[in-house]
N, C-alpha and C positions, 0 to 999 in steps of 0.2 A: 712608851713608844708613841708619837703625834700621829695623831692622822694620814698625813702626808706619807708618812713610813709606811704604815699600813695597808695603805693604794699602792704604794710600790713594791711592796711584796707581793699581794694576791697579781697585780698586773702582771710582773717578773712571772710567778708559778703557771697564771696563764696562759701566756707567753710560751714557756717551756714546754708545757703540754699538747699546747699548737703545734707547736716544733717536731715535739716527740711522736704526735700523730702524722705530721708531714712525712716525716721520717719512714717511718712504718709503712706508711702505705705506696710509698717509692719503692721502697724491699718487696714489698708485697705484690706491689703489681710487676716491678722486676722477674721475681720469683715466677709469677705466674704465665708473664709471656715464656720465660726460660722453660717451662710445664709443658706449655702447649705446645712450643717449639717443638721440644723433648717428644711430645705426646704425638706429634704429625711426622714425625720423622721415625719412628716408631710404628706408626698405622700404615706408615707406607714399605715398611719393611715387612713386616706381618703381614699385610694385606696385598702385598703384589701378584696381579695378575688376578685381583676381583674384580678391577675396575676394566680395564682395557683386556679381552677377552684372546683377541687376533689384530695383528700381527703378534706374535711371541716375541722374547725379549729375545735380542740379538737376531732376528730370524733373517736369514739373505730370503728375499723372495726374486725367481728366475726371472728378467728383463727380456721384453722382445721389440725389435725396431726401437730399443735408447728408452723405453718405459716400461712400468707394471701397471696393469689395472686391478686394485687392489680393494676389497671391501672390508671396514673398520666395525670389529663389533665390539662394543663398549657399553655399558650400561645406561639402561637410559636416564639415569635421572644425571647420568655424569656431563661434565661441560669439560669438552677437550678441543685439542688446537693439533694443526699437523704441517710444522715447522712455520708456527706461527697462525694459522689459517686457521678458524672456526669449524668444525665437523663435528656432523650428526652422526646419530645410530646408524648403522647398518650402512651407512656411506658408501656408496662405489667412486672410488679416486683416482685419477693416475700421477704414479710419483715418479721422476726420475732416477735415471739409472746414478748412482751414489749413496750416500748415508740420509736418512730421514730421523726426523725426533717426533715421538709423538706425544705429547701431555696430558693426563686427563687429570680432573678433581673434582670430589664427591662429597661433600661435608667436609671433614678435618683434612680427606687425605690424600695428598699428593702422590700419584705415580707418573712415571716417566721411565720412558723406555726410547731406543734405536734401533734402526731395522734397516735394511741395504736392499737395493735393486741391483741387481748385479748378474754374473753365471753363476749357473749350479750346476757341480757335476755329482754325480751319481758312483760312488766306488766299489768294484766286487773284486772277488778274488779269494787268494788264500794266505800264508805267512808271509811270503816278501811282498806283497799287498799289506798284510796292515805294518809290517815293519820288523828287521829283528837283527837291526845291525848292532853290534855289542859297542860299538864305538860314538854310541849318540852325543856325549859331547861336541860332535863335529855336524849334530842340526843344527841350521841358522835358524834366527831370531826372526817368526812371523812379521811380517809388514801390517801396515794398519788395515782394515779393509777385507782381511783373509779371514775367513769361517769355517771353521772345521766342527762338524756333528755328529754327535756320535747317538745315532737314537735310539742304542741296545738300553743305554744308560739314560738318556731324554736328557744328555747335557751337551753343552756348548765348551771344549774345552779343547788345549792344545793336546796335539798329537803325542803317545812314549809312552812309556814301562804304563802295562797297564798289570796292577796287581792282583785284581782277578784271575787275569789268565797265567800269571807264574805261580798263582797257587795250584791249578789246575793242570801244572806242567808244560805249557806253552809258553815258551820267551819271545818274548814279544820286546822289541825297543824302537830304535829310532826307525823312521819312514821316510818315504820320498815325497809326501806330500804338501810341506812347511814349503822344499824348494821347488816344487809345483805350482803354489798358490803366489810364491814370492814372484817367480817369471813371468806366470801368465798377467798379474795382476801390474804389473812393469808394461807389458806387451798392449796391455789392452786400457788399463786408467781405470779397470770397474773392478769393483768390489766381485771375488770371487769365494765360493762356497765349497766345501768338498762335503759332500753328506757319508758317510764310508759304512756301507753295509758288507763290508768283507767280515768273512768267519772260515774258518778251517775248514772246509765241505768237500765235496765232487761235487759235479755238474748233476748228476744224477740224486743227491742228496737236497742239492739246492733246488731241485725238481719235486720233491717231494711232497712237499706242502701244498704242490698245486693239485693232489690227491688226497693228502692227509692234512687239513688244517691246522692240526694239534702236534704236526710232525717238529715242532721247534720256534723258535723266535726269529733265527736266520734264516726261514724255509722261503718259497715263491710267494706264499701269499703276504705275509711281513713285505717283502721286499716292494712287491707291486703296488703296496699299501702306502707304503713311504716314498716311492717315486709321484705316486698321485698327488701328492700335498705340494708339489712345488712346477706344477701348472708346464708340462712340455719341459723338462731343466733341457743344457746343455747338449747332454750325450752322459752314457754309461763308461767309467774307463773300467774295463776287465782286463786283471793282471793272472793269471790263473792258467791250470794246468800241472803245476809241477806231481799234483798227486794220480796221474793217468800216466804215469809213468813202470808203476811196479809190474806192468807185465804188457805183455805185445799185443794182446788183447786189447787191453783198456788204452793204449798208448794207437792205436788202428781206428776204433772206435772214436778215442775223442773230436775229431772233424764234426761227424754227425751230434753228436751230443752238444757239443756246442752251438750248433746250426739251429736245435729243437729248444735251445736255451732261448738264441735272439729271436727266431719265431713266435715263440710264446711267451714274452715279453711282451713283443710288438702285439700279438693279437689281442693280449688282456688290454694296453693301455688302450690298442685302437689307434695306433701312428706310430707312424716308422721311427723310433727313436733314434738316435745315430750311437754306433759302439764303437768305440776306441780300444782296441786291444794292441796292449803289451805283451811279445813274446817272453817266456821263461826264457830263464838266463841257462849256464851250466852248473853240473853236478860235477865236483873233481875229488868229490870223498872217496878215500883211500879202500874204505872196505864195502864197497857198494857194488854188487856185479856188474861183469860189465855187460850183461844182458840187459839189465836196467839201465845203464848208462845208456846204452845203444836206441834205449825207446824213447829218451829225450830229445834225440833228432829224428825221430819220429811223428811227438807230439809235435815239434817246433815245425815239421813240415805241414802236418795239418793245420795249423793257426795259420801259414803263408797261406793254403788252398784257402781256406773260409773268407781271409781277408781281401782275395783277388778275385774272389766268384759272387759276393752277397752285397746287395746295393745297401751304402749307410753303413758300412765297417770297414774302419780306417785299421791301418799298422802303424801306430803313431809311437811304438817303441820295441828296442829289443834289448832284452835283459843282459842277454851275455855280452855284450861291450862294455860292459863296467865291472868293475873288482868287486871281489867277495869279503867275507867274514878273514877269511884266512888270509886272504892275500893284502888285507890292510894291516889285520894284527900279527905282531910276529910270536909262532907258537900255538895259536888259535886252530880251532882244528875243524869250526865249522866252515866246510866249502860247497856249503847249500847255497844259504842268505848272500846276498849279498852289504857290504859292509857301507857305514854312512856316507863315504867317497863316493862311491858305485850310486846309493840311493841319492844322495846330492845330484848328479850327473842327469840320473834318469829322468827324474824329475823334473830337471830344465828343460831337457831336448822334448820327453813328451808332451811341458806346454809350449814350447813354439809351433812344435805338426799339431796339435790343434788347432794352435794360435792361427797355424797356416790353411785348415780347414773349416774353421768356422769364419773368420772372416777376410780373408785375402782372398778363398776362392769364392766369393760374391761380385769381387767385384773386377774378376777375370774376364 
């Protein structure tokens, strides 16, 4: 082999090794952004809600006069933006009433989150409060914008079959307040909230807590506690009663008990919150006395008295003008609940009389 051969081989192998290290290290640094990539997209799932402290993720915070003034606590080494805009620790800002983004990043790790200025209402009550129409198929499909919270469980999720409580024996299904949140948020263009602290109780149970702290999770002081986090919301809508019904007694009494409900609300927060109450519908169960039957228009008279005597409570619905359980399905035999037609219905009419008392009477 000449010389000339020789050069041209080692150049060729060098060549190739060049090549092959090119190669390699294309892969490699390929490889390694796809890692990091991998790696940040990962610290940001794992680590959600290290970095940005408050607003919480999805969280509607209550609008007054078209804004929130809101304070961002985030870490401080963190560098975050608030729909684009630079913010520091501890920031007091005001955001308008709509949807906000907030970004922060910390070393590797990106979070980002959205959060809404909008209304918040306040939910109590008992079963056709949180829902128990057997025909929930016929709930509509949330609108953008709509928040429903459930803080028994600290989750953000749509309303229905909650399987907790049908192990527990409680049927629970569809509700009124998908087509609640669908109307009002039609009627007004803002982002609305339903927080729902309804649980199975009396008025006198839900009272309990504000003596026995330890009395439960759904008790007054729970409830007080979680109205406090969203700065003056809306109004309270209370759907409630139907359990002051089983004797004349309790069915005479509920006016007052419910009177020492809305006072001692208002006196903890320290401002007249506004209550929205929905009267109980009808009982047409077959094997129900009719002595108890007879105390349902009893209760239902006392919720008119409360509603036309106490400043800041409105009657913004009445149950019994919509169908039940049984009168949607045929054969069904609950004719307590009413059925998702009935809770559809309700639902609308009671965000319009809101609709109609939070802002049309302003500006009467």
């Amino acid at each position: 082999m000449n010389t000339f051969s020789i050069k041209t081989v080692v150049v060729g192998s060098f060549l190739k090794i060049i090549a092959t290290i090119f190669v390699v290290t294309i892969i490699c640094t390929y490889v390694q952004n796809r890692f990091s990539a991998l790696k940040i997209r990962f610290n940001q799932k794992q680590t959600r809600g290290e970095i940005i402290i408050k607003p919480l993720n999805n969280e509607i915070i209550q609008q007054h006069d078209g804004s929130a003034e809101i304070t961002l606590l985030i870490k401080e080494e963190a560098v975050c933006t608030l729909d684009g805009r630079l913010v520091g620790q501890r920031e007091r800002t005001v955001a308008r009433i709509g949807k906000h983004l907030l970004r922060c990043t910390h070393e590797t790790t990106l979070e980002s989150i959205d959060f809404y200025v909008g209304d918040v209402f306040i939910v109590m009550g008992q079963s056709n409060s949180i829902g128990a129409s057997k025909n929930i198929s016929l709930s509509p499909v949330p609108v953008s914008e709509t928040i429903w919270f459930d803080p028994y469980k600290r989750l953000f999720r749509a309303p229905g079959i909650d399987e907790e409580n049908i192990s527990r024996g409680i049927e629970i299904g569809g509700n009124m307040w998908i087509s609640f949140m669908n109307k009002y948020k039609t009627l007004t263009s803002y982002p609305v909230g339903v927080v729902n602290l309804t649980r199975v109780a009396t008025i006198d149970r839900y009272l309990q807590g504000e003596l026995n702290p330890t009395a439960g999770d759904y008790y007054y002081n729970f409830i007080i506690d979680e109205i406090q986090k969203y700065d003056k919301p809306s109004g309270i809508i209370l759907f409630h009663g139907e359990s002051a019904t089983k004797t004349l007694f309790e069915a005479q009494s509920y006016p007052g008990q419910l009177r020492k409900l809305i006072e001692s609300v208002r006196n903890n927060l320290r401002y007249d919150l506004n209550f929205f109450i929905i009267n109980i519908g009808r009982n047409i169960t077959l094997d129900v006395p009719k002595e108890e039957l007879d105390n349902w228009n009893v209760v239902r008279k006392g919720i008119y008295e409360v509603t036309s005597s106490v400043s800041g409570v409105y009657l913004v619905g009445d149950a019994a003008s919509y169908s039940l359980n049984c009168e949607e399905i045929s054969g069904d035999s609950d004719c307590l609940h009413l059925g998702q037609k009935g809770l559809n219905s309700l639902g609308e009419s009671t965000a319009k009389n809101i609709f109609h008392i939070v802002y049309e009477t302003k500006t009467e």
